[in-house]
C-alpha positions in Angstrom: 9.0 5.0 19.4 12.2 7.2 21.0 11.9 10.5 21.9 14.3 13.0 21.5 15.2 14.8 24.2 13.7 18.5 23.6 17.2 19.9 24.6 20.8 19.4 22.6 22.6 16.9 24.9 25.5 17.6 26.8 29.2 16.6 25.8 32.0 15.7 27.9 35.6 14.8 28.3 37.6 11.8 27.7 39.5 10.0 30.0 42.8 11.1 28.1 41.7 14.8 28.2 40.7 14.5 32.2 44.4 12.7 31.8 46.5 15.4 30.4 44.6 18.1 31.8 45.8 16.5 35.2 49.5 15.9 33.9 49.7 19.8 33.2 48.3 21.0 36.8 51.3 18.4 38.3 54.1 20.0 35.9 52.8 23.1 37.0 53.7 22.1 40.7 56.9 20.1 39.8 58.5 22.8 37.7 58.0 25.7 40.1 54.3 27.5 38.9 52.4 25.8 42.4 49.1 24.8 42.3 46.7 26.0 39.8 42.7 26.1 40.5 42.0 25.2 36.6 44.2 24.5 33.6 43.4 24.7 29.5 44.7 21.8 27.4 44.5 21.9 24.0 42.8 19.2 22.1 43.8 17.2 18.8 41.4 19.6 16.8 42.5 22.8 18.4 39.7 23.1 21.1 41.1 24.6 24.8 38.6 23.3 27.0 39.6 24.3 30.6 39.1 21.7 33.7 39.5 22.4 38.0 41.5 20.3 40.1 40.3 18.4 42.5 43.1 16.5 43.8 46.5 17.6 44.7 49.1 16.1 46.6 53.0 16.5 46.2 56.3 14.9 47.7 59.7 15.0 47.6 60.3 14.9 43.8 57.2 14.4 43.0 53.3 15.9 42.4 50.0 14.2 42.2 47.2 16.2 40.6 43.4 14.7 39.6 40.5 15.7 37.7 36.6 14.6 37.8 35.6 13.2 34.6 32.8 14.6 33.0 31.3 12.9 30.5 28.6 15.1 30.2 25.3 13.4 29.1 26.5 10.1 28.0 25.8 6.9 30.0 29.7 6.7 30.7 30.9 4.2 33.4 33.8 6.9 33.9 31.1 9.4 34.6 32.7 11.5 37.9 35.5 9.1 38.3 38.7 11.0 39.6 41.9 10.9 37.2 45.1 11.4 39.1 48.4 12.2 37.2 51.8 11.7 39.3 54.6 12.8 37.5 58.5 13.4 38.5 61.2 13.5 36.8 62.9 10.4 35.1 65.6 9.5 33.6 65.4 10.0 29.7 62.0 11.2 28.1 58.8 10.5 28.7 57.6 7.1 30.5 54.1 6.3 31.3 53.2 4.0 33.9 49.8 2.7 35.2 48.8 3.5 38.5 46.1 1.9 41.0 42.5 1.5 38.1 44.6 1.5 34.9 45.0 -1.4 33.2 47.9 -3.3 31.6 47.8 -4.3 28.2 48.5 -8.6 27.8 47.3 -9.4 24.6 48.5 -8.7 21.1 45.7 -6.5 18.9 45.0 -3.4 20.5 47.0 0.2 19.4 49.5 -0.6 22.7 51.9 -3.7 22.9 51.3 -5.9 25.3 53.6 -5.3 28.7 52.6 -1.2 28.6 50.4 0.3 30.6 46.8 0.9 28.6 47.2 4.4 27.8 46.1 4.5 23.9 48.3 6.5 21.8 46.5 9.7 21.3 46.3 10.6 24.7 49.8 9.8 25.3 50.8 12.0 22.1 48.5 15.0 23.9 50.7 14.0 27.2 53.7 14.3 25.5 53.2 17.9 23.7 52.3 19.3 27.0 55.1 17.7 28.7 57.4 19.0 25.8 55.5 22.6 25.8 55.8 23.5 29.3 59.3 22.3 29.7 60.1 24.5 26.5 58.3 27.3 28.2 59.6 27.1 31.5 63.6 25.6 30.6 62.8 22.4 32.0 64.1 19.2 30.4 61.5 17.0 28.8 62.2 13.6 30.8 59.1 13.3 33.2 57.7 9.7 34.6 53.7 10.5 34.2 51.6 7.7 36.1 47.3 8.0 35.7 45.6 6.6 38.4 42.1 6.1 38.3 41.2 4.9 42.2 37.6 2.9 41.6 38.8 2.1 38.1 39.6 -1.5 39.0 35.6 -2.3 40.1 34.2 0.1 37.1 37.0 -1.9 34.6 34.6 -4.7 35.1 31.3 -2.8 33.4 34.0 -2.5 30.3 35.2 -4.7 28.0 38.7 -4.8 29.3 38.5 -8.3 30.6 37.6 -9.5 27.6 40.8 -7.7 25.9 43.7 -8.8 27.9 43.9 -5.2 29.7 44.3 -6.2 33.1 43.6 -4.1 36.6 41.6 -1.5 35.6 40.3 1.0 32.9 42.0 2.2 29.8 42.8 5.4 29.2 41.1 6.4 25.9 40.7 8.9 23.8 41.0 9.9 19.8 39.4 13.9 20.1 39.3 14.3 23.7 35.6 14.7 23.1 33.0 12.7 24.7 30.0 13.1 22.2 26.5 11.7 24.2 25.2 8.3 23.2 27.6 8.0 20.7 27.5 4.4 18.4 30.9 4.8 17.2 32.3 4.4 20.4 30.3 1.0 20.6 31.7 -0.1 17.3 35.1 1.1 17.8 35.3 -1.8 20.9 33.5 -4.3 18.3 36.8 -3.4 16.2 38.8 -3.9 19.0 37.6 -7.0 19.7 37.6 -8.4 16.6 41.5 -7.2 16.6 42.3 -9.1 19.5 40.7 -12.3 18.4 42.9 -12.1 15.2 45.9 -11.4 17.2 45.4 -14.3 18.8 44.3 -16.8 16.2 40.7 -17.3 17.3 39.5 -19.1 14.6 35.6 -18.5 15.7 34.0 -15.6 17.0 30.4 -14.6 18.5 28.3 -11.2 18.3 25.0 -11.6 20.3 22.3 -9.0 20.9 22.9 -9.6 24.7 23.9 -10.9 27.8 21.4 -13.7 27.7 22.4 -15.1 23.9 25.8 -14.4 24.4 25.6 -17.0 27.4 23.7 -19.7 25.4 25.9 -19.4 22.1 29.6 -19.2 24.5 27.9 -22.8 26.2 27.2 -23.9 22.6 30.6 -23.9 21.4 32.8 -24.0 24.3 34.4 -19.8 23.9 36.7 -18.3 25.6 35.7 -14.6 26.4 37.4 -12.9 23.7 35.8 -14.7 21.5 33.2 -13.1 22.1 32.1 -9.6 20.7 29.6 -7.2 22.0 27.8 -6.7 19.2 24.6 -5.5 21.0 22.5 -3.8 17.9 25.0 -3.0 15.9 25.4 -6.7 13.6 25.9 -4.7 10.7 29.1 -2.6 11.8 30.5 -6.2 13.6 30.4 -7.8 9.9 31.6 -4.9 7.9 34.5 -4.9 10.0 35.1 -8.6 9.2 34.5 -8.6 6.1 37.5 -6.7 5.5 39.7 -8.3 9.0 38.9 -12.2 8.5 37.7 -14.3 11.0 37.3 -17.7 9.8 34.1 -18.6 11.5 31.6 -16.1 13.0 27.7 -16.8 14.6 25.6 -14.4 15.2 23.2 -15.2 18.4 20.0 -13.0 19.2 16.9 -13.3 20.5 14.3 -13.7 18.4 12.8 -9.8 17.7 16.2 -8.8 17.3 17.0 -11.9 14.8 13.6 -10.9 12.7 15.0 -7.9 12.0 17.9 -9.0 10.6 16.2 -11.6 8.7 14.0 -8.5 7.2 17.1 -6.8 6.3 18.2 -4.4 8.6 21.7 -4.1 9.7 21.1 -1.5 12.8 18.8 -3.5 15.5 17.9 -0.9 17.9 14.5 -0.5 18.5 14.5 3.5 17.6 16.1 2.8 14.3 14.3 -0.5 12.9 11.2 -2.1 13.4 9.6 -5.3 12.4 7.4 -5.4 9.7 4.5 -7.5 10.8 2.4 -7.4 7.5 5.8 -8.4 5.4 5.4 -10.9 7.5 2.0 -12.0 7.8 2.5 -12.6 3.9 5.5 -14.3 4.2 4.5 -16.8 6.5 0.5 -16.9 5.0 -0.5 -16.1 8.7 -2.9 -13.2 8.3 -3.5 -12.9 11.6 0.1 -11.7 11.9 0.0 -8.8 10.7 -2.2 -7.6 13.6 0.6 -9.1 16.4 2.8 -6.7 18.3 6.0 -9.0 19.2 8.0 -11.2 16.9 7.7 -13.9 20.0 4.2 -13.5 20.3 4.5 -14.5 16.3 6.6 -17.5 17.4 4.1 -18.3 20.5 1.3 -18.7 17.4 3.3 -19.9 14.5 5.5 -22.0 16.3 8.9 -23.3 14.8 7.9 -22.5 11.3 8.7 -19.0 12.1 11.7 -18.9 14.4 12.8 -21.0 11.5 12.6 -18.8 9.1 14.1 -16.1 10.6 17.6 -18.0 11.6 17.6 -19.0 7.6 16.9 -15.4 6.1 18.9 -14.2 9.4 21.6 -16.3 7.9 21.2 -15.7 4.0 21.5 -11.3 5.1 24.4 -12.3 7.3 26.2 -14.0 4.1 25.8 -11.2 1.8 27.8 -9.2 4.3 30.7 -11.5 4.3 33.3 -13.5 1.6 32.0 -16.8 0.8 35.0 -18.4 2.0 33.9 -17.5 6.0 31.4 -19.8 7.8 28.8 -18.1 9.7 25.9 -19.5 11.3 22.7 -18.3 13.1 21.1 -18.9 16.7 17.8 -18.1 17.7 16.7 -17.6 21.2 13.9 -17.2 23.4 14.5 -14.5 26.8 15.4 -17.8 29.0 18.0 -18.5 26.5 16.4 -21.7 24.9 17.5 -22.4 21.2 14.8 -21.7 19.1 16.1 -22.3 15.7 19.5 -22.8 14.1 20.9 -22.2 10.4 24.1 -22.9 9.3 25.5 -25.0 11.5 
């Protein structure tokens, strides 16, 4: 059973916060005001968090200034990583440019075209009212170049799904609140979306959520898939389909082992084990196994009953992964066992 932890959990700041926050400390020093210990930024819903700066370095023409994510209690690779703003004057407007850890994007299907640097549009807009403020304020013209630098963000880019993407050479700066909100799913199923968006843009014609590392391997060997094809759809199957259900894909399977799988095939569309359980005595009648019902595992079901079970689940696996889609997508099920042996296929 989870716990919950007996104190509210901590929230932090998103990289495009950390971002702006540093692009307003290195106006500060490039129009004149010098270098600030802290600075406020106002969010897209009005909040003024304030953030220190850690990093400062300035040139002729130009000022570097970095803050230390925070993303308070939320298993965030980011988590302490140092976001540098550069910013001097250009030519006309504003002009973003990635630095050393931020990625390019070089796919079609995510908020940025392909050729820009992977700063998502929110935190650009919150760069872009700052930059517009301040030079309002203090009788500056608005043109700055602003390039975010993340140092490690290369090596952490890896832990993230940016490979898979097309964003190439580091991390993504991202953002839609400014607001890092702990253990968050959304954030989870927002990069299902995004994955999903990708495939489409690039006519993938098949695509693959998996409950992990180890059935995402088997089912990408099964078929032959190229990386973006593949979603992380961890625990979350049911807001992977409901996503496309309404953005097609013409052919999607669904690989799990096979607890995770006999959840789904009982019905429920959230896999994690703190928000759905097996029922073993829904079970034990199903199958006509009494003994069942006393079990703890869904494999040690499958290490008694045998195929007849990991059967079963891939074909009611299958039938609840149909009613979330339109009858004109094919979808298939594959079952697995923790070494990544098929168990049981339906649909194929």
């Amino acid at each position: 059973m989870s716990r919950k932890p007996d104190t509210p959990l901590r929230r932090g700041w998103t990289t495009g916060a950390c971002a702006t926050a540093a692009t307003r400390a290195a106006l500060m020093g490039l129009w004149g005001e010098g270098r600030p210990d802290k600075v406020r930024i106002t969010l897209p819903k009005g909040e003024r968090p304030e953030f220190e700066i850690a990093h400062w370095e300035q040139g002729e023409g130009w000022v570097a200034a970095g803050v230390i994510k925070d993303a308070g209690d939320d298993p965030d690779v980011t988590h302490q990583a140092m976001i540098i703003a550069r910013v001097r004057t250009s030519d006309g407007g504003v002009v973003f440019r990635a630095g050393i850890g931020v990625g390019m994007v070089t796919m079609p299907g995510l908020p940025i075209p392909a050729g820009e640097p992977a700063i998502n549009p929110v935190p650009r807009q919150m760069m872009h009212e700052t930059v517009d403020e301040m030079a309002k304020r203090l009788s500056q013209h608005p043109d700055v170049e602003i390039e975010i630098s993340i140092p490690n963000g290369q090596a952490l880019a890896q832990k993230t799904w940016n490979p898979r993407l097309g964003i190439k050479g580091g991390l993504s700066i991202l953002g839609t609140t400014g607001i890092v909100r702990p253990f968050s799913c959304a954030a989870w199923i927002a990069s299902i979306h995004r994955g999903v968006d990708v495939a489409r843009a690039d006519g993938l014609n098949h695509v693959a959520g998996c409950t992990g590392a180890t059935s995402e391997k088997t089912v990408q060997n099964l078929y032959d898939m190229p990386d973006h094809a593949m979603m992380d759809m961890g625990d979350f199957a049911g807001g992977m389909l409901k996503y496309i259900a309404k953005n097609p894909v013409p052919h999607v399977t669904i690989g799990g082992g096979i607890g995770k799988l006999t959840k789904l095939a009982q019905g429920a569309r959230d896999l994690h084990s703190g928000r759905s359980q097996v029922d073993f005595e829904a079970l034990a009648e199903t199958l006509g196994e009494s003994d069942v019902k006393y079990m703890n595992t869904a494999l040690q079901v499958y290490e008694v009953v045998g195929n007849k079970f990991s059967q079963w689940v891939a074909n009611e696996a299958l039938i609840k992964m149909r009613a979330m889609l339109p009858a004109d997508i094919q979808s298939d099920i594959v079952v697995i066992d923790r070494k990544g042996t098929i168990l049981a296929r339906a649909g194929a």
